[in-house]
N, CA, C and O atoms as a GROMACS GRO file, in nm:
protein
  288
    1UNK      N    1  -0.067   2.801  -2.556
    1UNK     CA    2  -0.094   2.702  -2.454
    1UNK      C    3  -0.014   2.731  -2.327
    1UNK      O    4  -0.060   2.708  -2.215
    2UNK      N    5   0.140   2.795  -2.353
    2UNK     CA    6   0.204   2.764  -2.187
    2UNK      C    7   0.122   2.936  -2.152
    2UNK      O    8   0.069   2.942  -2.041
    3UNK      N    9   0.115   3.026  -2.213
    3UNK     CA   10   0.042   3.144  -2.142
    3UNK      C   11  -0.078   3.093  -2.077
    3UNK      O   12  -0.111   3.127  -1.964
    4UNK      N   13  -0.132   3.022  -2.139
    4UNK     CA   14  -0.286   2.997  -2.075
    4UNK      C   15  -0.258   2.934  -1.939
    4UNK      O   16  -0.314   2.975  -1.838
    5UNK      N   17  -0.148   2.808  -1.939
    5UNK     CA   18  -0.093   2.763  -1.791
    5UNK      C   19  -0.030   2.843  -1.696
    5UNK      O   20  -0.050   2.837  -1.575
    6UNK      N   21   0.051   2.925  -1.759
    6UNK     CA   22   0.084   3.012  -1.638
    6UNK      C   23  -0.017   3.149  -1.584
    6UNK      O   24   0.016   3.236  -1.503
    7UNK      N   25  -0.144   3.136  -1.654
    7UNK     CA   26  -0.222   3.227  -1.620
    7UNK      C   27  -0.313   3.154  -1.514
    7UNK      O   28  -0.389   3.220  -1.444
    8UNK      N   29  -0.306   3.038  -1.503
    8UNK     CA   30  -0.387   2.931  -1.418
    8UNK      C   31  -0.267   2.915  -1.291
    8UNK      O   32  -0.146   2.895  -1.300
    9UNK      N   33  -0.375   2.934  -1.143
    9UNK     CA   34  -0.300   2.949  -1.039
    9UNK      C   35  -0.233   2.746  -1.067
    9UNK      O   36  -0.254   2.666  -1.158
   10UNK      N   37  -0.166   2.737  -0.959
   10UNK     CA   38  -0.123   2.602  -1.018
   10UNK      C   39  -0.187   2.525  -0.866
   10UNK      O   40  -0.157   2.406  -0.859
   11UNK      N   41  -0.261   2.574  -0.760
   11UNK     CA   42  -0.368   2.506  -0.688
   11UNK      C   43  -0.461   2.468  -0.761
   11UNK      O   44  -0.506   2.368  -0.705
   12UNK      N   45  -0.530   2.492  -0.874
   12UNK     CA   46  -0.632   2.510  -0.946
   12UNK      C   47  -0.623   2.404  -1.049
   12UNK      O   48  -0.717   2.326  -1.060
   13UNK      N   49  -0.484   2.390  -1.152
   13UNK     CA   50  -0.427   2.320  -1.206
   13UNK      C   51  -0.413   2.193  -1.118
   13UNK      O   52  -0.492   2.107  -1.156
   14UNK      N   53  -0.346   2.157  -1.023
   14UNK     CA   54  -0.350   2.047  -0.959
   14UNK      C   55  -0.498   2.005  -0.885
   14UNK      O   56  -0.505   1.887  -0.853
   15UNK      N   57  -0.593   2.072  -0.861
   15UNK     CA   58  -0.729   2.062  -0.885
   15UNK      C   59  -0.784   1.961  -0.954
   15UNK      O   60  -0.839   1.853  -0.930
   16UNK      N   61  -0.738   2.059  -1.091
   16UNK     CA   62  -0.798   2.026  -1.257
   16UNK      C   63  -0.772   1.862  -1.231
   16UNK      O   64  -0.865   1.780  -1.232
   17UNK      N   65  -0.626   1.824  -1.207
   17UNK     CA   66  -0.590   1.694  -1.277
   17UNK      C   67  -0.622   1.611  -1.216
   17UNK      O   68  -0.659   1.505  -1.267
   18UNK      N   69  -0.617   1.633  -1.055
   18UNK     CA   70  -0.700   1.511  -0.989
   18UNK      C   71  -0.871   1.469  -0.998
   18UNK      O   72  -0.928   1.363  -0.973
   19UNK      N   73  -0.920   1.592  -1.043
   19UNK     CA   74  -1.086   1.600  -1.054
   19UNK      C   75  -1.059   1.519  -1.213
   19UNK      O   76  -1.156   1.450  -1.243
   20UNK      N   77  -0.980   1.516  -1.286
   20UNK     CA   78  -1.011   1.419  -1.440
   20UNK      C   79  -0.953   1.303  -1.416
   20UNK      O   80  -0.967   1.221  -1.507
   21UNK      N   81  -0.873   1.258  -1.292
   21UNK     CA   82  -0.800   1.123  -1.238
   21UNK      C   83  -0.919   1.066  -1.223
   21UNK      O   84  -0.955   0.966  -1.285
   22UNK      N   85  -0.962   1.105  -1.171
   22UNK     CA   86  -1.090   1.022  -1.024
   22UNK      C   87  -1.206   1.029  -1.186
   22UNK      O   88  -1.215   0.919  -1.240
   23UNK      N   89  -1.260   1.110  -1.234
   23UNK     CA   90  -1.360   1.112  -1.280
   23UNK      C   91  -1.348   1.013  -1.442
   23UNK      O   92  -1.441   0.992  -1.519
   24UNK      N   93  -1.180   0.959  -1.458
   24UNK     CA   94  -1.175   0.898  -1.575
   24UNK      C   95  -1.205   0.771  -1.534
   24UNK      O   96  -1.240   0.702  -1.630
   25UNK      N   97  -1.205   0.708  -1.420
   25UNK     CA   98  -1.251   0.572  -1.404
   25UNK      C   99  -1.405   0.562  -1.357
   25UNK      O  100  -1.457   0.649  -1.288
   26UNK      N  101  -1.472   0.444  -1.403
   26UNK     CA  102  -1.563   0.415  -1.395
   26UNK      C  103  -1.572   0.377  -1.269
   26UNK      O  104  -1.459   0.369  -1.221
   27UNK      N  105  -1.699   0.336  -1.155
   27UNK     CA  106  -1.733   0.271  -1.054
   27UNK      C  107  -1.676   0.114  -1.074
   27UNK      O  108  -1.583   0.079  -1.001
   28UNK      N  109  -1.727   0.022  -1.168
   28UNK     CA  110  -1.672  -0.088  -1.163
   28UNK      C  111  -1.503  -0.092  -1.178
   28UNK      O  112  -1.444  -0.197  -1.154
   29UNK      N  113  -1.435   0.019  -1.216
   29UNK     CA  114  -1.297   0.003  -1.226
   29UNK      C  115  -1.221   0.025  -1.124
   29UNK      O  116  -1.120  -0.037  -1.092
   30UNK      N  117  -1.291   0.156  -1.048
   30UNK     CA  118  -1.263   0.147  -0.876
   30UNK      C  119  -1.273   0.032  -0.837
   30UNK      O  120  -1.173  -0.029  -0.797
   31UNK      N  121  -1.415  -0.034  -0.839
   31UNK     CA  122  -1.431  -0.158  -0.765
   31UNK      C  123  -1.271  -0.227  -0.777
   31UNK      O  124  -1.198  -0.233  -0.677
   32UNK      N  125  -1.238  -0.265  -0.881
   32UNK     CA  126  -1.138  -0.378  -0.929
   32UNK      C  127  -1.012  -0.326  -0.886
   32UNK      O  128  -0.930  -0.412  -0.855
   33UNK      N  129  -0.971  -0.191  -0.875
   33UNK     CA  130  -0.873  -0.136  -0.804
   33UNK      C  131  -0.820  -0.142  -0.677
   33UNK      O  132  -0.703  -0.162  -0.642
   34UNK      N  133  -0.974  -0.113  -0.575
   34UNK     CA  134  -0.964  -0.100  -0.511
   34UNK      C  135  -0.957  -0.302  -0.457
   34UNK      O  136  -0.867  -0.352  -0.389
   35UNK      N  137  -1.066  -0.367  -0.509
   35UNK     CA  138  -1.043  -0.527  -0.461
   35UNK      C  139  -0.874  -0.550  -0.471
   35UNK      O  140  -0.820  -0.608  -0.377
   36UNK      N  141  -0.815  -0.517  -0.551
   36UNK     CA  142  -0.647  -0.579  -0.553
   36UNK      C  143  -0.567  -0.510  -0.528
   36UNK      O  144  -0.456  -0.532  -0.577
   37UNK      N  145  -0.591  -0.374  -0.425
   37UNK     CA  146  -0.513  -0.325  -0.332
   37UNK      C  147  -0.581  -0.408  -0.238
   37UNK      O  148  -0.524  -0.517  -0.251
   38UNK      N  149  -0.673  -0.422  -0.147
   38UNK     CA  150  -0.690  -0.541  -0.045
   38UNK      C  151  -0.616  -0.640  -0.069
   38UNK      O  152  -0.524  -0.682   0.002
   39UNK      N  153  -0.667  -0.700  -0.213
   39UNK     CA  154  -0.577  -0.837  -0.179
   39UNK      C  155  -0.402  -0.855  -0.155
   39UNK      O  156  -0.346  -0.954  -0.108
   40UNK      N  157  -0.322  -0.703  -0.212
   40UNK     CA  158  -0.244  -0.736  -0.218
   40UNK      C  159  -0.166  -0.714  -0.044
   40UNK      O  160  -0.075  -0.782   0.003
   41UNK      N  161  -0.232  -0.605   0.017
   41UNK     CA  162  -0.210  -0.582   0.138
   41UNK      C  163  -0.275  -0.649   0.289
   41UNK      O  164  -0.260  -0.605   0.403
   42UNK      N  165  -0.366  -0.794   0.236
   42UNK     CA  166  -0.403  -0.893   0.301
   42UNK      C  167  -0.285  -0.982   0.303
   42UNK      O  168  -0.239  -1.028   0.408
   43UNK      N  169  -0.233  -1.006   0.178
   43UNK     CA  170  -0.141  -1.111   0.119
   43UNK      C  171  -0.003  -1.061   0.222
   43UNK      O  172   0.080  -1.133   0.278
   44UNK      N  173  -0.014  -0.918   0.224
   44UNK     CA  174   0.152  -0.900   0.240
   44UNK      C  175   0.172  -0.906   0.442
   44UNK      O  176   0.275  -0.919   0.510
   45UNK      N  177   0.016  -0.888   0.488
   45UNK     CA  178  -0.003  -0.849   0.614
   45UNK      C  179   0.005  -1.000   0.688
   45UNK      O  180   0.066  -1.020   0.793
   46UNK      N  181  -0.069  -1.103   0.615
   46UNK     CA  182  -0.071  -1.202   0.655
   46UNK      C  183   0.076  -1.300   0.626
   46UNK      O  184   0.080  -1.408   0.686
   47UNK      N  185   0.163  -1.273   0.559
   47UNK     CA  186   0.283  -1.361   0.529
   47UNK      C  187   0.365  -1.270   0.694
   47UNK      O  188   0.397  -1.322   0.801
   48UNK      N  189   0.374  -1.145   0.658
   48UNK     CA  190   0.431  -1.077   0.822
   48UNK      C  191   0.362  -1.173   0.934
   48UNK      O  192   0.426  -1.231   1.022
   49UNK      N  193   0.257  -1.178   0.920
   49UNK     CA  194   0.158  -1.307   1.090
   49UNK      C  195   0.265  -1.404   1.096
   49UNK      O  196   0.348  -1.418   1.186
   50UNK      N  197   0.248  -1.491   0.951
   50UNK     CA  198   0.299  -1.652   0.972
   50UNK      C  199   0.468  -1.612   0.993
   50UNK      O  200   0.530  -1.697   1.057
   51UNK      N  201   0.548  -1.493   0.947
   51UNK     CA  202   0.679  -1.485   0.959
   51UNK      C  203   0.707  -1.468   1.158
   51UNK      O  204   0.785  -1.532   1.229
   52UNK      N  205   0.609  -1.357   1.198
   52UNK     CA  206   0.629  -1.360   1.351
   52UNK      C  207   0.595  -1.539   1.369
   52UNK      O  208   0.697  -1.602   1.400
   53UNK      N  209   0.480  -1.617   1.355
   53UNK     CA  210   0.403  -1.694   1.458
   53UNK      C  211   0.592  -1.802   1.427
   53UNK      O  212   0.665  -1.820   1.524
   54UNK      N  213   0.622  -1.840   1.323
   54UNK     CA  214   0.751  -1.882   1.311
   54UNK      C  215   0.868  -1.865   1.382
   54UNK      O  216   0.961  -1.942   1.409
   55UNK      N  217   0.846  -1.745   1.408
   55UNK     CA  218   0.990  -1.665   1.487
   55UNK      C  219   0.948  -1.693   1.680
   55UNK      O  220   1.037  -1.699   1.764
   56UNK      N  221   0.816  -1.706   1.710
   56UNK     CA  222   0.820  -1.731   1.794
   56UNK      C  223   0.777  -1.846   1.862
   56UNK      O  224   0.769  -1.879   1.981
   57UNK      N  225   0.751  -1.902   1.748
   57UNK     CA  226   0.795  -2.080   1.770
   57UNK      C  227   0.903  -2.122   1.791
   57UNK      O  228   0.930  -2.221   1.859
   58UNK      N  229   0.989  -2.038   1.726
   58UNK     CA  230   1.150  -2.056   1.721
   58UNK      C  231   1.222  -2.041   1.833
   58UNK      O  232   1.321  -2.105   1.868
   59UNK      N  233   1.147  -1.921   1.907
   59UNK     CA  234   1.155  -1.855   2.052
   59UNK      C  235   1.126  -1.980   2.166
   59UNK      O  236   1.223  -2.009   2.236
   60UNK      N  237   1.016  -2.045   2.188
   60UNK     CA  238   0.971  -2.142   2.242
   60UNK      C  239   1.056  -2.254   2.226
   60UNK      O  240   1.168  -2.242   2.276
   61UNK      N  241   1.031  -2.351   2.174
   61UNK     CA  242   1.185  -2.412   2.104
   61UNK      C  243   1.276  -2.422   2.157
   61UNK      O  244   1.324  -2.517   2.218
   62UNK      N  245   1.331  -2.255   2.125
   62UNK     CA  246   1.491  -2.237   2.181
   62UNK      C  247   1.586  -2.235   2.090
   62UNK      O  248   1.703  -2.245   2.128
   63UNK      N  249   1.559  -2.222   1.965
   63UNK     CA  250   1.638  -2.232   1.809
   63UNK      C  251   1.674  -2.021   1.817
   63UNK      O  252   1.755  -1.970   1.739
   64UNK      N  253   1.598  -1.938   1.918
   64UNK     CA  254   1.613  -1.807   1.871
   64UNK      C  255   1.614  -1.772   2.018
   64UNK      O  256   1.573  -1.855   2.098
   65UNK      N  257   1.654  -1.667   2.054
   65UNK     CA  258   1.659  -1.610   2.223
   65UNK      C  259   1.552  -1.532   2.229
   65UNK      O  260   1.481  -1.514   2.130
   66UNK      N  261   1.538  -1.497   2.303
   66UNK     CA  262   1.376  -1.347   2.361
   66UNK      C  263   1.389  -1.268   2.296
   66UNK      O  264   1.279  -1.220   2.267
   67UNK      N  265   1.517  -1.189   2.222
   67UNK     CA  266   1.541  -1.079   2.092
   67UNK      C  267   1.494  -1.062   1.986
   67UNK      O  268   1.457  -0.957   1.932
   68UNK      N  269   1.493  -1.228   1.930
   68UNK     CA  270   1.492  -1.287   1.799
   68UNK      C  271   1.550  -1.343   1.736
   68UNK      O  272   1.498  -1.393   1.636
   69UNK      N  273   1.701  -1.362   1.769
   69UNK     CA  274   1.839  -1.371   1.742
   69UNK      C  275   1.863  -1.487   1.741
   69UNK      O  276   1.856  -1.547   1.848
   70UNK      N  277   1.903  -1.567   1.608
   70UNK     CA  278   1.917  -1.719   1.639
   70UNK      C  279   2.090  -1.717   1.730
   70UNK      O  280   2.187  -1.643   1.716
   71UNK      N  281   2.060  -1.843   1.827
   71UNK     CA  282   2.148  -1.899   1.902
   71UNK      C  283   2.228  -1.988   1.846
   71UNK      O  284   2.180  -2.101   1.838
   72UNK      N  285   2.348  -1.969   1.799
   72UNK     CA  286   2.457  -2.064   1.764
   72UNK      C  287   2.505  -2.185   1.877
   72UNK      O  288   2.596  -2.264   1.848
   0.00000   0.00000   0.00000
């Protein structure tokens, strides 16, 4: 077995393993993969929104300076 690998260029080998990655999941399992990477990078994009729209409420206000920097 390791002769047979080192007789295999290792472009070819790393080839091999991504062509049996991709080809071991089904279409509906992509689907489901791919839906809860969205959700999780909707989730994480949108808490960053409400953390700025906060910070520059804070700005307005006057609780934080033009930097960001709360004012003691």
């Amino acid at each position: 077995m390791k002769e047979t690998l080192k007789g295999i260029p290792l472009e070819s080998q790393v080839y091999g393993w991504l062509t049996s990655f991709f080809g071991m999941l089904t279409l509906s399992e992509w689907a489901i993969l791919i839906g809860i990477i969205v959700t999780v990078c909707g989730y994480w994009r949108e808490s960053r929104f409400k953390k700025r729209m906060l910070e520059l409420e804070e700005i307005r206000v006057g609780v934080r300076d033009k930097s960001g920097k709360v004012i003691k």
